[in-house]
C-alpha positions in Angstrom: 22.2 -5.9 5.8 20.7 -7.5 3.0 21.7 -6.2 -0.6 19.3 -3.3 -2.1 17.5 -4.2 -4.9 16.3 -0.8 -5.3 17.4 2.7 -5.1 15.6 6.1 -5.8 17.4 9.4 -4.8 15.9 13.1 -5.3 13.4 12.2 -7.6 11.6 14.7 -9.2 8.4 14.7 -11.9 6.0 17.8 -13.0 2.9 17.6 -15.1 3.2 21.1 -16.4 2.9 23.4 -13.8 1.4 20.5 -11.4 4.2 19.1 -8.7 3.6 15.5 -8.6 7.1 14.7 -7.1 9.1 16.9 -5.6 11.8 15.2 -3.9 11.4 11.3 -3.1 13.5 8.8 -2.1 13.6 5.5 -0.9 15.4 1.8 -0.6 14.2 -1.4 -1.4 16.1 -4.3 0.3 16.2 -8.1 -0.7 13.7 -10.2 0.4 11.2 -7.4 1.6 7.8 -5.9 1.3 7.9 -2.2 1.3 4.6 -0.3 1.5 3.8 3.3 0.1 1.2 4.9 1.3 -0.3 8.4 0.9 -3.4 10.2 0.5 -4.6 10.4 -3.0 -2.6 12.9 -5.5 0.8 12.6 -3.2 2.3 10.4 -6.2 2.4 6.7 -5.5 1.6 6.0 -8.9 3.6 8.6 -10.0 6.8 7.4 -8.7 5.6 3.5 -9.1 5.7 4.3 -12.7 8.8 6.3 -13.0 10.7 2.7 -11.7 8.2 0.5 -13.9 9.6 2.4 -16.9 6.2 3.9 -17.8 6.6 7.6 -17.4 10.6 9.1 -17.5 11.2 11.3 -14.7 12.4 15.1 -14.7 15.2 14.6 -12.0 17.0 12.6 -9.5 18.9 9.1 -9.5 17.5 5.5 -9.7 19.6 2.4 -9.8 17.3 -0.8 -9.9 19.1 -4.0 -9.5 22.7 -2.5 -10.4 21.4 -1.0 -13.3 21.1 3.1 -13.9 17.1 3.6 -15.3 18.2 6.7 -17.2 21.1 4.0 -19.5 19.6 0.5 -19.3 16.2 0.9 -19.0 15.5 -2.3 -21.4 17.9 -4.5 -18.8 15.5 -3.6 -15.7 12.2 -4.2 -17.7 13.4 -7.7 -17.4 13.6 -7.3 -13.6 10.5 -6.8 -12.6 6.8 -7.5 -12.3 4.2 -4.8 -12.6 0.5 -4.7 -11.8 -0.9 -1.1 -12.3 -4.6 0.0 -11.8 -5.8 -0.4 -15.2 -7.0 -3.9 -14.3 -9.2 -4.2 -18.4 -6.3 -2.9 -20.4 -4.0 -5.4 -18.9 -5.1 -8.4 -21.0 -6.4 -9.6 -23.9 -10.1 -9.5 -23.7 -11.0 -11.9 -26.6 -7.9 -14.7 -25.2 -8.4 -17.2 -22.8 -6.4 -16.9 -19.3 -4.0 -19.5 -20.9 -3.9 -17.6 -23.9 -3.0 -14.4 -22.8 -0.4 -15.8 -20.2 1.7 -17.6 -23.4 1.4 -14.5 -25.2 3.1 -12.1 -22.3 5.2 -15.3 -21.1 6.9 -15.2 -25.1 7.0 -11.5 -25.2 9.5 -12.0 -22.3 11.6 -14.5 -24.5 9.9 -17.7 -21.8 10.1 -21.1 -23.4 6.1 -22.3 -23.5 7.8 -25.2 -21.1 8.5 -22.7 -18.5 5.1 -20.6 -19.4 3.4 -24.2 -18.6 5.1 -24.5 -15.1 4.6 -21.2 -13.7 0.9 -21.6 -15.1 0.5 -24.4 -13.2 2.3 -23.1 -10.2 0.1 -19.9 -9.9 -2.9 -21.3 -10.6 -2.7 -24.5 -8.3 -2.1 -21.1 -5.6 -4.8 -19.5 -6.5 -7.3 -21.7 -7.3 -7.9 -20.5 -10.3 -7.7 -23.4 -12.8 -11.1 -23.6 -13.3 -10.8 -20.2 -15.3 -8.3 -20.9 -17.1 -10.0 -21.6 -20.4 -12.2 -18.3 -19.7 -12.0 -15.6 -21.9 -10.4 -12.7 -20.0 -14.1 -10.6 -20.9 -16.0 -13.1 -19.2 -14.1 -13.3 -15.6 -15.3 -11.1 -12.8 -13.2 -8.2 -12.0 -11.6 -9.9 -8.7 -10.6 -13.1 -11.2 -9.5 -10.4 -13.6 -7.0 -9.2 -11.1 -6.0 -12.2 -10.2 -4.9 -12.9 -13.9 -3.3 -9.5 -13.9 -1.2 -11.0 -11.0 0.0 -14.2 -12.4 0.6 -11.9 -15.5 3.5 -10.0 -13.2 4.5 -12.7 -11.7 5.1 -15.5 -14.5 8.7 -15.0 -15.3 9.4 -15.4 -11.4 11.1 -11.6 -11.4 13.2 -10.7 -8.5 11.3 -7.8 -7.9 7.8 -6.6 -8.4 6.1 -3.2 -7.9 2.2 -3.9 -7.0 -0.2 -0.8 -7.5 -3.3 -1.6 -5.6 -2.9 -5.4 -5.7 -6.2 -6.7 -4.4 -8.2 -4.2 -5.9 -11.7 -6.0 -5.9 -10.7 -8.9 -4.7 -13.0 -11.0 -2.5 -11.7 -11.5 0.6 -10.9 -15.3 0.4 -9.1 -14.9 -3.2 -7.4 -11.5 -1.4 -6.0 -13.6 1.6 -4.6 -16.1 -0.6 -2.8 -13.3 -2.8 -1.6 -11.7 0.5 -0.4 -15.8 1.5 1.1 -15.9 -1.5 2.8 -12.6 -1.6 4.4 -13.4 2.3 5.8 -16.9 0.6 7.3 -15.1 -2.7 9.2 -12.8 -0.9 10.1 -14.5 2.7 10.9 -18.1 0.9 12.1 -16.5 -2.6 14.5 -13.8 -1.6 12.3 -11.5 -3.5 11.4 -8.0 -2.9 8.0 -6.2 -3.5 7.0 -2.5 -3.5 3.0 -2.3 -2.9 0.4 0.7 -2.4 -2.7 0.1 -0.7 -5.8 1.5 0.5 -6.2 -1.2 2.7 -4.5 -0.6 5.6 -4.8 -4.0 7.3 -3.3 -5.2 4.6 -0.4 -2.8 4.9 0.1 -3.7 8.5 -0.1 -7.5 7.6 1.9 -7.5 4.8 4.6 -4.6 4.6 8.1 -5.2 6.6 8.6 -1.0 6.8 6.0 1.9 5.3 7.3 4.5 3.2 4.7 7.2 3.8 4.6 9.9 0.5 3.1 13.2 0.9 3.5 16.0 -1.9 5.5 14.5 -4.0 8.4 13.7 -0.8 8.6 11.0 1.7 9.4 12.4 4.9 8.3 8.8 6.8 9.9 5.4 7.3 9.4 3.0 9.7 7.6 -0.5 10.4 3.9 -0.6 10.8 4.7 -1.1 14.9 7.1 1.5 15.0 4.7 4.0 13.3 1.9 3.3 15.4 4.3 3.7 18.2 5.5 7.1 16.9 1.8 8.3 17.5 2.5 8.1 21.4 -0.6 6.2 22.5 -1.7 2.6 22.0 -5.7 2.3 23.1 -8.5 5.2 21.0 -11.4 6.0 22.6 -13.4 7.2 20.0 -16.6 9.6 20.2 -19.3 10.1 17.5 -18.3 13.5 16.1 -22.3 14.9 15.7 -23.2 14.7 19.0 -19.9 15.9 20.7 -20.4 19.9 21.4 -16.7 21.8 21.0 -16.7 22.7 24.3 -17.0 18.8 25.9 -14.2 18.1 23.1 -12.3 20.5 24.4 -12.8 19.6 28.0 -12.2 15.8 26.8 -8.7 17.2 25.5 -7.9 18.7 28.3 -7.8 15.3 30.6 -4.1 14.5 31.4 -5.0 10.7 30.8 -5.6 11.9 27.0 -2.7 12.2 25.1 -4.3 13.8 21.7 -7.6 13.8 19.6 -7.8 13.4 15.7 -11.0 13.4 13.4 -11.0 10.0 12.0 -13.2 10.5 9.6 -16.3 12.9 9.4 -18.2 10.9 12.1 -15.4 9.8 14.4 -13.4 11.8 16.9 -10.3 9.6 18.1 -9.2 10.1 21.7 -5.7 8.7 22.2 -4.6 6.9 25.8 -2.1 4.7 27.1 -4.8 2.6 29.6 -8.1 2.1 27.6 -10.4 1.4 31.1 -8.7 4.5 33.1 -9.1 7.0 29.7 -12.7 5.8 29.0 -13.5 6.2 32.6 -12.2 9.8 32.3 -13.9 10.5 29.1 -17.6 9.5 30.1 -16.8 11.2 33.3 -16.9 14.4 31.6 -19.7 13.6 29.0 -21.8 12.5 32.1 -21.3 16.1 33.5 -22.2 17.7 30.4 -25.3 15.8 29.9 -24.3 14.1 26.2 -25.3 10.6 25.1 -23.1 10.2 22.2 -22.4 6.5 21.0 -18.5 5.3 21.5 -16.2 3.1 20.4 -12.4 1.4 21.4 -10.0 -0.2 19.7 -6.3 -0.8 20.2 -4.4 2.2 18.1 -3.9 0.8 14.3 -1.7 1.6 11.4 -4.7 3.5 9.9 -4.5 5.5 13.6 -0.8 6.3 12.5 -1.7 7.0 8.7 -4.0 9.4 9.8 -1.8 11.2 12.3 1.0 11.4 10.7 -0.6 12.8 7.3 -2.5 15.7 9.6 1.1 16.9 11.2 2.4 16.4 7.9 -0.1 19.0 6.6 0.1 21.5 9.1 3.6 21.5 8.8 3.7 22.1 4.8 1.0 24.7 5.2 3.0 26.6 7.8 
């Protein structure tokens, strides 16, 4: 097993009377990309910035790198690279790209040499050297992520915690950054811990998912294996306005249909193992009932699991 690079146990953060972890853990391993994912307010950025050394933590263990966060906290900043949501505060407006990458490269104690190289490096990746002699004010907000990027990434850190990393990227710039990320940490040996909204990003990028919900992280697995977990691979979906209950539940009651979830608040999601044999089934009974909804198919995704797994993981917290 490769070596782990990161370790949280029993962690544990309040803001006042508000729970935002309650009792997380979870392992990073060498050379891998884990994902966290959660609805909004279950404490990614929380926890993210417990191990980033941005907010202290109430309780629990983490050991980053072989070093305890509570005694050498100075000794991991050194160890990793950061990119948090606050894309505008993370540079200097009134410096050039170049600029502000010298600036952090010497706050890390970088020779300008090695500033120079990984400069280079990242920008030849990217693209990007046209920018840099733009102020950081005048680059759109996709090329201000990207510096933001190359900012956590300049002193080539073994590890790297990424909090929503294409945020506004277009999708070209974004697919190079997700190229780029795959080569870092499969060629490299490094190790990245990402949150994203994006889910086919998650399933493209992420070698297991951590899935968080208040404040605990009851979920592990690979993107395949979660989709797997849900127990169907084909969605028939059904447009949720014109679906009366009573066809819904008729639907549900079809043995080739193995459950139904609201997608969102236009799609219901029908879950089979054959896609022709359940959509057969399905129109069957819509036919009988005399409704003409639209539908959809589409091979059961990580954003099919996500959602699943986040409605079983409410009911069973509101029992």
């Amino acid at each position: 097993m490769s070596p782990t690079y990161l370790s949280a146990q029993h962690v544990q953060k309040s803001y006042g009377k508000t729970v935002a972890l309650r009792d997380a853990s979870l392992d990073l391993y060498q050379g891998e990309i884990l994902a966290l994912l959660g609805p909004n307010g279950a404490g990614k950025t929380t926890l993210i910035k417990i191990l980033a050394t941005l907010l202290t933590k109430d309780a629990g263990q983490v050991n980053i790198l072989g070093y305890d966060l509570d005694k050498h906290p100075a000794e991991i900043r050194h160890a990793f690279g950061y990119v948090g949501q606050d894309t505008e505060r993370s540079a200097y407006a009134r410096l050039t790209v170049t600029e502000n990458l010298h600036f952090f490269g010497m706050l890390r104690g970088m020779r300008k040499q090695q500033v120079d190289a990984q400069i280079d490096k990242l920008a030849a990746y990217f693209d990007f050297r046209a920018n840099l002699d733009k102020q950081f004010t005048h680059l759109s907000g996709g090329q201000k992520q990207t510096v933001v990027i190359m900012r956590a990434l300049l002193h080539d850190p073994p590890l790297a915690y990424l909090d929503e990393p294409t945020k506004g990227l277009d999708p070209i710039i974004a697919k190079k950054i997700r190229a780029f990320l795959k080569h870092f940490v499969q060629q490299e040996k490094k190790s990245l811990l990402l949150t994203s909204h994006v889910l086919s990003e998650v399933d493209e990028l992420a070698d297991r998912v951590a899935l968080i919900h208040r404040g605990t992280i009851p979920i592990f697995g690979t993107p395949d294996e979660l989709k797997a977990s849900i127990g169907a691979t084909e969605s028939i979906e059904i447009e949720r306005d014109a679906l009366p209950a009573s066809t819904r539940a008729k639907i549900e009651q079809l043995p080739l249909v193995l459950f139904s979830m609201e997608r969102n608040s236009h799609w219901v999601a029908f879950g089979v193992q054959d896609a022709l044999a359940g959509a057969e089934a399905i129109i069957r009974v819509i036919r009988e009932d005399n409704v003409r909804p639209r539908f959809r198919h589409h091979t059961v995704s990580l954003e099919d699991a996500f959602v699943h797994h986040i409605g079983e993981l409410a009911e069973k917290f509101e029992q």
